[in-house]
C-alpha positions as CSV (number, residue, x, y, z in Angstrom):
1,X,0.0,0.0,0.0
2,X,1.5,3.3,-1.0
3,X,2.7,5.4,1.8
4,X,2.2,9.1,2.3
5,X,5.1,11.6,3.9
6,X,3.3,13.2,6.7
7,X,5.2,16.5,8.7
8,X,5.3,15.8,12.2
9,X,6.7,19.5,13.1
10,X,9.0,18.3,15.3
11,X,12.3,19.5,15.5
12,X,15.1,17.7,16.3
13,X,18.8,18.6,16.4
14,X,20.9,21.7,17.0
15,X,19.8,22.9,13.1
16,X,15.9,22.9,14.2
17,X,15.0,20.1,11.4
18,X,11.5,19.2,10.9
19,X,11.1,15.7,11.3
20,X,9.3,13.4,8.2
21,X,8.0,10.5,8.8
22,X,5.8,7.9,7.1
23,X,2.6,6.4,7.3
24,X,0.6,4.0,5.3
25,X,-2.8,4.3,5.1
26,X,-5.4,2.6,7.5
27,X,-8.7,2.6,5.4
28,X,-11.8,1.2,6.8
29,X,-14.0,-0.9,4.7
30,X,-16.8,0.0,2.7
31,X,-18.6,-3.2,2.7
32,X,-20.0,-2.8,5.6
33,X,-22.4,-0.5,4.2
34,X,-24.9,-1.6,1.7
35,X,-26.1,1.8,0.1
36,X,-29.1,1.8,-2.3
37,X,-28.9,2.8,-5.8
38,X,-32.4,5.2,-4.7
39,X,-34.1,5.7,-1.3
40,X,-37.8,6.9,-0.7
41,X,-39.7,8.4,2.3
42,X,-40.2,6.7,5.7
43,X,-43.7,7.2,6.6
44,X,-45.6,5.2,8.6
45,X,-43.0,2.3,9.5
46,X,-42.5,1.7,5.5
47,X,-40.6,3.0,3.2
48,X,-42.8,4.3,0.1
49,X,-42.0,6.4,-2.9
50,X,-42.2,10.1,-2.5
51,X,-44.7,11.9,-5.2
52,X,-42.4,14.5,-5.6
53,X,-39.1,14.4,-7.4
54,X,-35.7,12.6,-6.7
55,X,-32.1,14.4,-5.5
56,X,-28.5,12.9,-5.9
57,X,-26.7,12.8,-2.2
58,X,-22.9,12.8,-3.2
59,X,-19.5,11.5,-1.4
60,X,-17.8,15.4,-0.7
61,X,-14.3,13.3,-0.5
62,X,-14.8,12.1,-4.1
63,X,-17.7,13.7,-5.8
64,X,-19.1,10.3,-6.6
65,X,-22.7,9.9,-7.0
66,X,-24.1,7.5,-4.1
67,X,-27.9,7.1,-4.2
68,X,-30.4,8.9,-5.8
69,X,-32.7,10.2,-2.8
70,X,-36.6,11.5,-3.0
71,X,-37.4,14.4,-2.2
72,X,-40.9,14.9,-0.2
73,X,-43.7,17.3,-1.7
74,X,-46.1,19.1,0.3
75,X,-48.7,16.2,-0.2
76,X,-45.6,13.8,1.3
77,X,-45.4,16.4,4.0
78,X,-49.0,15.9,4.7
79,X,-49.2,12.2,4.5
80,X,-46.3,11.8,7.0
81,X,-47.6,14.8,9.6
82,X,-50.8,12.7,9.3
83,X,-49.1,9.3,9.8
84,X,-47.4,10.9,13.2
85,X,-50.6,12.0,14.3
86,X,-52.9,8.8,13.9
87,X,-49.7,7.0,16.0
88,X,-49.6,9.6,19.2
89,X,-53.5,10.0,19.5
90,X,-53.9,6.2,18.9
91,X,-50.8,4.5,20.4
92,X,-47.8,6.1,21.5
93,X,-49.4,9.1,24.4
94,X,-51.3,6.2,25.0
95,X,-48.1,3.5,26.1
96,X,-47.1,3.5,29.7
97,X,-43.7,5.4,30.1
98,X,-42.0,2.3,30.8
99,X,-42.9,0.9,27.6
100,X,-41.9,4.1,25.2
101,X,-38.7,3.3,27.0
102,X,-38.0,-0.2,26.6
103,X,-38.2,0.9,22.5
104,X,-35.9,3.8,23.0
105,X,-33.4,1.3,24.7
106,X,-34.0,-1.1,22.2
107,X,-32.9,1.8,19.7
108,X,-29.9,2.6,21.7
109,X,-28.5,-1.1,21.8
110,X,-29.5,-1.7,17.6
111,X,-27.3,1.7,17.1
112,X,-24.7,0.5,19.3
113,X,-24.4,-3.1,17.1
114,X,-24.6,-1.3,14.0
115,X,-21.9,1.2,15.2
116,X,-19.4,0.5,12.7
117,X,-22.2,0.8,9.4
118,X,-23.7,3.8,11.0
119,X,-20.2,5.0,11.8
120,X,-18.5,4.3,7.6
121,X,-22.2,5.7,6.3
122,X,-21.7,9.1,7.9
123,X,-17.9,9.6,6.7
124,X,-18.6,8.4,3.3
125,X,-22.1,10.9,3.1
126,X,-20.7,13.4,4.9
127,X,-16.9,13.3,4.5
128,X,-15.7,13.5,8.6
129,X,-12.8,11.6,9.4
130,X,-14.1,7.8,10.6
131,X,-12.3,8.2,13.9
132,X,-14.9,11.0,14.7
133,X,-17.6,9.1,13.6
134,X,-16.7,6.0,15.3
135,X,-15.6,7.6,18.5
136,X,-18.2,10.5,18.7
137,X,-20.6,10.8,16.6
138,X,-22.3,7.2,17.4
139,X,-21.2,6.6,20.6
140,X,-23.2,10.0,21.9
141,X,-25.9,9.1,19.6
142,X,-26.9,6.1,20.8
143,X,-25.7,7.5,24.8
144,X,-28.9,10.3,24.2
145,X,-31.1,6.9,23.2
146,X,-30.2,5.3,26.7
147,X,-30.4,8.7,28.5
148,X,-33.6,9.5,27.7
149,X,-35.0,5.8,27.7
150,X,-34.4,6.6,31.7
151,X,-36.7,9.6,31.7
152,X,-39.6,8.0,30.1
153,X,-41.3,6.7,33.2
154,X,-40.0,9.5,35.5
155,X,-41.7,12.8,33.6
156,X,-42.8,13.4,36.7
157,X,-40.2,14.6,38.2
158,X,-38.8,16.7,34.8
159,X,-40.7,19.6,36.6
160,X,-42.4,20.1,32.7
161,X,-45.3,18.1,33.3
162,X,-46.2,14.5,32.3
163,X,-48.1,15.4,29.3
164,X,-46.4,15.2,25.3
165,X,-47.4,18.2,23.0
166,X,-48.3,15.8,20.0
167,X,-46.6,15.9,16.6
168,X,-42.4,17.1,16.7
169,X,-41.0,18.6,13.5
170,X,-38.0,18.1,13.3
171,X,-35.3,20.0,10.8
172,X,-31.7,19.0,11.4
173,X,-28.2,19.9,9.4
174,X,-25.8,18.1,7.5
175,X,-22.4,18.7,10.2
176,X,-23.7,15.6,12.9
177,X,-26.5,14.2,11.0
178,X,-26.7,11.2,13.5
179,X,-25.8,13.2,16.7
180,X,-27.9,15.4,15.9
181,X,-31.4,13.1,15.0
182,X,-30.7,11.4,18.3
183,X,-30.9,15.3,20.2
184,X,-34.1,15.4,18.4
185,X,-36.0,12.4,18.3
186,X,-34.9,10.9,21.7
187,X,-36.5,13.5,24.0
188,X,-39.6,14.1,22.2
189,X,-40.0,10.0,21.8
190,X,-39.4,9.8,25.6
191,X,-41.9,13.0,26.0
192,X,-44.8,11.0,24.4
193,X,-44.5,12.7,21.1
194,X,-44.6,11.4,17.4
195,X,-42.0,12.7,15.1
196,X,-41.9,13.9,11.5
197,X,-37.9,14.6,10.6
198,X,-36.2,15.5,7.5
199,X,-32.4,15.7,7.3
200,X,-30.5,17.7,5.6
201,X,-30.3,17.5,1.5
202,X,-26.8,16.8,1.3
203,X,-26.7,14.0,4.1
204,X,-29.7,12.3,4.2
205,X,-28.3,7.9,4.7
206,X,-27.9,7.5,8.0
207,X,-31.1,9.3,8.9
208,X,-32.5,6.6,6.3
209,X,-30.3,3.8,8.2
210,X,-32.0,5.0,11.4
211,X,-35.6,4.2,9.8
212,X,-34.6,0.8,9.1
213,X,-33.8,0.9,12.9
214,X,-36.9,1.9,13.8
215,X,-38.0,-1.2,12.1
216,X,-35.9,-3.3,13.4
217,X,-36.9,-2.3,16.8
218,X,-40.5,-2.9,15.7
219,X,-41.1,0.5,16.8
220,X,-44.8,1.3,16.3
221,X,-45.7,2.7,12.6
222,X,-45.5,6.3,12.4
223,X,-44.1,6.9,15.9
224,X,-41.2,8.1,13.7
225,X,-41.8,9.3,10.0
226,X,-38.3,10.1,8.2
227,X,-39.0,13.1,4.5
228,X,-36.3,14.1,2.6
229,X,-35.6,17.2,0.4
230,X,-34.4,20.3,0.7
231,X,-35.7,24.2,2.0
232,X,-38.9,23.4,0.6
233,X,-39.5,20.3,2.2
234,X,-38.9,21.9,5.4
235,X,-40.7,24.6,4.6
236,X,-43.6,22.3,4.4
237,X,-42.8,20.4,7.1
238,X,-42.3,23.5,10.0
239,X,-45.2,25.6,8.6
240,X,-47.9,22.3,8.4
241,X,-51.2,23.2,10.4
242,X,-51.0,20.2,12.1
243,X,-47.7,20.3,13.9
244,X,-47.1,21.2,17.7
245,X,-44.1,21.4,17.9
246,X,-40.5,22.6,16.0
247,X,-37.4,22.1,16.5
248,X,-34.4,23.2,14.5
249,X,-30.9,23.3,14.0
250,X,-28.7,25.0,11.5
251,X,-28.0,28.5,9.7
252,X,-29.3,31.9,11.4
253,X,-31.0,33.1,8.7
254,X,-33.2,30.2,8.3
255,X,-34.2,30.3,11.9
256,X,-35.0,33.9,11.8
257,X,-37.4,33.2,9.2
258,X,-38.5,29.9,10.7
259,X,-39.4,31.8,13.7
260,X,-41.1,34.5,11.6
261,X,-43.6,31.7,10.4
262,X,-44.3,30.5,13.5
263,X,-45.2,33.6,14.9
264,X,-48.9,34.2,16.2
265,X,-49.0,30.1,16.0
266,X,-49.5,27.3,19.2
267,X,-46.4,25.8,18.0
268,X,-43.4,25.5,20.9
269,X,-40.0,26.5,19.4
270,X,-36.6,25.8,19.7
271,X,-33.8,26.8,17.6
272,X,-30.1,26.1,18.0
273,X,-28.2,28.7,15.8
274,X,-25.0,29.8,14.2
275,X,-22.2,30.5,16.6
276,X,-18.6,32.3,16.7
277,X,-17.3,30.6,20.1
278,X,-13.9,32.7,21.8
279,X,-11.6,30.2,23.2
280,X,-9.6,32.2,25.7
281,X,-6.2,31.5,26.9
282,X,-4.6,32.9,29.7
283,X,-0.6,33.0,30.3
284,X,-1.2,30.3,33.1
285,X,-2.9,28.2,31.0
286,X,-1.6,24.3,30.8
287,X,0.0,25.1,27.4
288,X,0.1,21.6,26.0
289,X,-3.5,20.9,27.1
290,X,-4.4,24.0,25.7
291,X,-3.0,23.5,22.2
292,X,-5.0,20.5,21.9
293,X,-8.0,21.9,23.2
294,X,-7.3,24.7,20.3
295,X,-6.9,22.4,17.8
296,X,-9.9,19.9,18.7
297,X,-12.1,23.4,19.1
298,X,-11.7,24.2,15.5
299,X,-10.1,21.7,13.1
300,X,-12.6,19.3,14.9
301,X,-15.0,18.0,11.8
302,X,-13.2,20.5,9.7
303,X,-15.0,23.1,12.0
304,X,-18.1,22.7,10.5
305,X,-19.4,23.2,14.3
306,X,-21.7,25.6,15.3
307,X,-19.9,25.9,18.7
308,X,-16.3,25.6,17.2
309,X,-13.9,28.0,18.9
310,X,-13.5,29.8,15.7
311,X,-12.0,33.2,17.9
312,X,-9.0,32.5,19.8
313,X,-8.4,35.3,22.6
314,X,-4.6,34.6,23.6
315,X,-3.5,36.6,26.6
316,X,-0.1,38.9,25.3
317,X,2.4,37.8,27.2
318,X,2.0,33.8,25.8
319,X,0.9,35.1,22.7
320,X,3.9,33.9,20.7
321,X,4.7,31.1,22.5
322,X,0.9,30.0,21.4
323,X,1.0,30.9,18.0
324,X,4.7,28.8,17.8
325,X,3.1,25.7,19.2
326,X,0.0,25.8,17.5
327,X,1.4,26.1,14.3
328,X,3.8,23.2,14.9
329,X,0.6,20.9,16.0
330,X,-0.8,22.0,12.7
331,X,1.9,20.6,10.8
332,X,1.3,17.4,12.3
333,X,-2.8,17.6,11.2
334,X,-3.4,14.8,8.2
335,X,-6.1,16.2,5.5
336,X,-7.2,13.8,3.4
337,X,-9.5,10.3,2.7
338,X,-12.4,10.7,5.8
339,X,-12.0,6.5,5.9
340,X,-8.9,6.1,6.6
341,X,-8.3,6.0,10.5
342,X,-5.1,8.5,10.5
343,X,-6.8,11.1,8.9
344,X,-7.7,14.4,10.9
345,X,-9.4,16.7,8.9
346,X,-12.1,15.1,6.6
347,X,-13.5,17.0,3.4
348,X,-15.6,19.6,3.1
349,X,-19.2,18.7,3.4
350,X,-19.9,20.6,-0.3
351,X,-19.4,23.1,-3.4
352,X,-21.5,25.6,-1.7
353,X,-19.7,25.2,1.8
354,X,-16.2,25.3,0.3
355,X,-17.2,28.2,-1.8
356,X,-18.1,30.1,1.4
357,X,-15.0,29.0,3.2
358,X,-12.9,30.2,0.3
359,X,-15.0,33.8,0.5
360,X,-14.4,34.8,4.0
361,X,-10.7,33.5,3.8
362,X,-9.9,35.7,0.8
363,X,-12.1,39.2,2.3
364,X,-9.6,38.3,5.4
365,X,-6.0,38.6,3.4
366,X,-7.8,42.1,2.1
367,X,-9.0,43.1,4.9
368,X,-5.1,42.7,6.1
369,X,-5.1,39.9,8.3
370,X,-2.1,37.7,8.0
371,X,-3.0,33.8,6.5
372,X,-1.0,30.0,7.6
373,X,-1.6,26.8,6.7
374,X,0.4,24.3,7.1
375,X,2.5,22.7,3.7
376,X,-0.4,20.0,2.7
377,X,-1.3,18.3,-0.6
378,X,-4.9,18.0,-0.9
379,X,-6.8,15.8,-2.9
380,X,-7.6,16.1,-6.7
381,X,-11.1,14.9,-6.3
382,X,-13.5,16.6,-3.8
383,X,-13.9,19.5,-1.7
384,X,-11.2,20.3,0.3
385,X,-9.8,23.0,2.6
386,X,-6.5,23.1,4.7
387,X,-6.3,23.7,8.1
388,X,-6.3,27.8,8.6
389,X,-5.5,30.5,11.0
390,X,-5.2,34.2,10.3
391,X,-3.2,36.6,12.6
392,X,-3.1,40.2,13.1
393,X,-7.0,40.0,13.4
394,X,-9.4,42.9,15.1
395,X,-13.2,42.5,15.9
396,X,-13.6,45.1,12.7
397,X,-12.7,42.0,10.5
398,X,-15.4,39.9,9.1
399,X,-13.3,36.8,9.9
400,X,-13.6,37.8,13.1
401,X,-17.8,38.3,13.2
402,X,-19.0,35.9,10.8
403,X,-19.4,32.3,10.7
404,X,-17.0,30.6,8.4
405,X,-18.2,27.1,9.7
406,X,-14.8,25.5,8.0
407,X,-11.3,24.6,9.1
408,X,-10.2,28.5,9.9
409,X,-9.1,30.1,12.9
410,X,-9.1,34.0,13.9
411,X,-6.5,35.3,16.2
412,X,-7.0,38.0,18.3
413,X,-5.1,39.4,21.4
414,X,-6.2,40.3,25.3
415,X,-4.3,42.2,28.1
416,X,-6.7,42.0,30.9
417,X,-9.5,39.7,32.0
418,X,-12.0,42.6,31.5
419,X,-10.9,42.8,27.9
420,X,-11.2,39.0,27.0
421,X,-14.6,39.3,28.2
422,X,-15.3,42.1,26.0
423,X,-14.0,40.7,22.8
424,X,-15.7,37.6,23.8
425,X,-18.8,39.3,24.6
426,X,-18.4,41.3,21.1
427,X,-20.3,39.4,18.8
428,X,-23.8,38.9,17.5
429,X,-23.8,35.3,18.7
430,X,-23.9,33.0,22.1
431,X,-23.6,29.5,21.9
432,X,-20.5,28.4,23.7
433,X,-17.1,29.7,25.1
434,X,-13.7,27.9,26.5
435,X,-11.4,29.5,29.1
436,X,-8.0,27.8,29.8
437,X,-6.4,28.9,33.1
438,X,-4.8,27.3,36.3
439,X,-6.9,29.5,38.3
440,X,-10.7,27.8,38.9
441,X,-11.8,31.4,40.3
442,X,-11.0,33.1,37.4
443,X,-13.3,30.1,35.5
444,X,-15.9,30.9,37.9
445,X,-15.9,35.0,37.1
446,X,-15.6,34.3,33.3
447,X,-17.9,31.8,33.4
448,X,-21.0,34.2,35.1
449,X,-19.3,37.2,32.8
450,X,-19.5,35.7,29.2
451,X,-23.0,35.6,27.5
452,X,-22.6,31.8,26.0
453,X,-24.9,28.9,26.6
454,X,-22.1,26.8,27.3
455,X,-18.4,27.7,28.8
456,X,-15.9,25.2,28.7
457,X,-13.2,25.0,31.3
458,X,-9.4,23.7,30.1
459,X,-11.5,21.5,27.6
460,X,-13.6,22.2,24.5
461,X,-16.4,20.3,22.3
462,X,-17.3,18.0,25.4
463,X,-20.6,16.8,25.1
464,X,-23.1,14.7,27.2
465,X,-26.5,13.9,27.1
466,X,-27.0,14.6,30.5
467,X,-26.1,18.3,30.2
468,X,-28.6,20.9,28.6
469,X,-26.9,22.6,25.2
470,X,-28.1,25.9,23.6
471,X,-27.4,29.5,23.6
472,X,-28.2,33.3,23.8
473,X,-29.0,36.3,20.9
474,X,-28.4,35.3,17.7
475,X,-27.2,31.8,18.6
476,X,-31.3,30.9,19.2
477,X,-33.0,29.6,21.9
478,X,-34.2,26.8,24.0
479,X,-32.0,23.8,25.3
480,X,-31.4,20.5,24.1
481,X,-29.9,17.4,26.7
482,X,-30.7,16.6,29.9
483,X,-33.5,17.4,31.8
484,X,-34.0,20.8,30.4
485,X,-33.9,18.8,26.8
486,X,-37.9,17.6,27.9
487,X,-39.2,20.9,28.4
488,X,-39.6,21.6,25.0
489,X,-42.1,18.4,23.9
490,X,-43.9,18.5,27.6
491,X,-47.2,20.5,27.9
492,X,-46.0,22.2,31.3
493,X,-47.9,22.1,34.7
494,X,-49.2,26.2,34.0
């Protein structure tokens, strides 16, 4: 097997040499996964053909073709919404809590068998690297299955009531298409509510994987109804008369105008946003632990991460030390196939993506900001971007207030606490935040200081479904996870 020179960015001697080395590749298998030449809708515990028309869903590491996908009209919207309704009226709000939960477990443990299809499907449809997959992405999806299989006989003691709100849509987006159906569908399954999804158009298989799942768990029909397509599917889907509840991740813009159709409606709303997390560092940070926690915050699925620490704050005084180190654990980053198990940074989920990656990078080097990326060949085929960072950046940069949601990091500098909290602060945005110090009462004052839904101490991108996830102004609102996750798809004791 042909190996591939990889730059550690090491040095060795008295010359400061970088040290090569070489790997071969580690692929994982595609025949595990058996991917259909064309897929059509899940509605009512079947899979049927869609009356609308069909979409192509693409490999972004190759640009290869995999299936051919439908995509749901409004009369598939209707017949699905319809399908969910008929299933919590007439069985699911009906089924003791300790039964919904013996299917939610039974979920969790198919999920867990199937970890390694599940985990190979999303790489190959998405293009993360399979050791995120394998060691995240599934591992959390099926944890929120168990989690929430324990709440289904206790809503009681949620404090939200015992009582589900009916029918769920459910909008998700292509970064954690698994993680992110199992934040969905788990807490509104274990609420007593009926669920109409649709994934997003460019990764739809493993939401189609988790139908056959349902089926396998011989989960009631129409208890979970899976519609793909694109903005006008969910379109469909969020404005439908007959829904009680919506819940959505993804882009800013399309939850500002989800939230404008809603308006004046019965329908409970949450909405987890677009972010542009700081990840602070002070000079007493524990500098190795804090390069990793750097890396992991925005290289990370390529940083396609709503909460990626896409601003780094560096205090000053460390400020070159930081930038020395961090650039030298670049070099070691390896871009390129998402299936082969030494691979770091994946591809680029699509054309669009990359072309707004490549955008805001450019209007940076304009706007003066100073560009690095580590010496990388990338692929011929597919959409690709190399690890990033610009220096010499101010808050007056666009790199430095818009969402890139790609492999690019922003540098900025602090003096005081006070002032890390104010560029922090300095942004239309709130989802999350990491502070790296020795001191835990400086974590505590930054912590009750910094307007993010989530504040990471000396770690970053830790997730658990025990702990509630969301955030402030532009960022959306609601949580998901944990107990708070229920209130959302509970009718409330008021």
């Amino acid at each position: 097997m042909a190996k591939q020179k990889v730059s550690t960015g090491s040095t060795t001697g008295k010359g400061g040499s970088t040290t090569v080395f070489e790997y071969a590749p580690a692929p994982e298998s595609r025949s595990i996964v058996d991917i259909s030449p064309s897929y059509g809708l899940f509605i009512n515990g079947e899979f049927v053909d869609g009356a609308g028309t069909s979409f192509k869903t693409v490999n972004p590491a190759t640009e290869e073709v995999l299936s051919e996908v439908a995509e749901a009209s409004a009369t598939d919207v209707d017949t699905a919404v319809k399908a969910a309704r008929r299933a919590h009226s007439r069985v699911w709000s009906r089924m003791p809590g300790k039964e919904r939960a013996k299917y939610l477990y039974r979920i969790a443990r198919i999920m867990q068998e199937r970890g390694r299809e599940l985990a190979v499907l999303e790489s190959i449809d998405n293009g993360k690297p399979i050791k995120e997959s394998r060691d995240v992405d599934v591992p959390i999806a099926a944890a929120y299955f168990f989690y929430y299989a324990g709440w289904a006989d206790k809503l009681e003691y949620s404090g939200y009531g015992t009582q589900s709100l009916g029918v769920a849509a459910q909008v998700i987006p292509w970064n954690f298409p698994l993680l992110m159906l199992s934040w969905k569908i788990a807490p509104a399954l274990a609420a007593g509510n009926t669920v109409v999804l649709k994934p997003a158009e460019t990764t739809p298989l493993t939401a189609l994987l988790f139908a056959e799942i349902c089926q396998q768990a011989d989960l009631p029909p129409g208890v979970v109804n899976i519609i793909t397509g694109a903005g006008e599917t969910g379109r469909s889907l969020v404005e439908h008369d007959d829904v009680d509840k919506v819940a959505f991740t993804g882009s800013t813009d399309v939850g500002r105008a989800i939230a404008r159709s809603v308006a004046g409606t019965n329908k409970k709303v949450t909405l987890e946003l677009g972010g542009k997390a700081a990840n602070i560092v002070f000079d007493d940070a524990p500098m190795d632990q804090a390069i990793e926690g750097i890396v992991n915050g925005i290289f990370f699925n390529q940083g396609h991460v709503c909460c990626a620490g896409s601003r780094l704050l560096v205090q000053e005084s460390v400020a070159d030390e930081v930038l020395e180190r961090l650039k030298r654990r670049m070099s070691t980053l390896r871009v390129g196939d998402p299936l082969d198990k030494n691979t770091d940074v994946g591809a680029i989920n699509s054309a669009e993506q990359l072309a707004r990656i490549k955008e805001l990078s450019a209007i940076g080097e304009e706007e003066g900001a100073g560009r690095w990326s580590p010496a990388c060949d990338l692929p011929s085929n597919g959409f690709w971007f190399p690890p990033t960072l610009f220096t010499g950046v101010t808050q007056a940069h666009r790199i430095a207030r818009e969402e890139i949601f790609g492999p690019v990091l922003s540098v900025l500098t602090f003096r005081t606490p006070s002032e890390a909290v104010e560029k922090a602060n300095n942004t239309p945005y709130g989802l999350s935040a990491g502070v790296w110090t020795d001191k835990g009462s400086r974590i505590l004052s930054m912590a009750n200081q910094l307007r993010a839904g989530v504040v990471w101490a000396n770690t970053f991108n830790k997730f658990d479904p025990t702990s509630p996830f969301g955030g402030y102004k532009e960022s959306g609102y609601g949580r998901e996870g944990g107990r708070h996750g229920l209130e959302a798809y509970l009718k409330g004791t008021h």
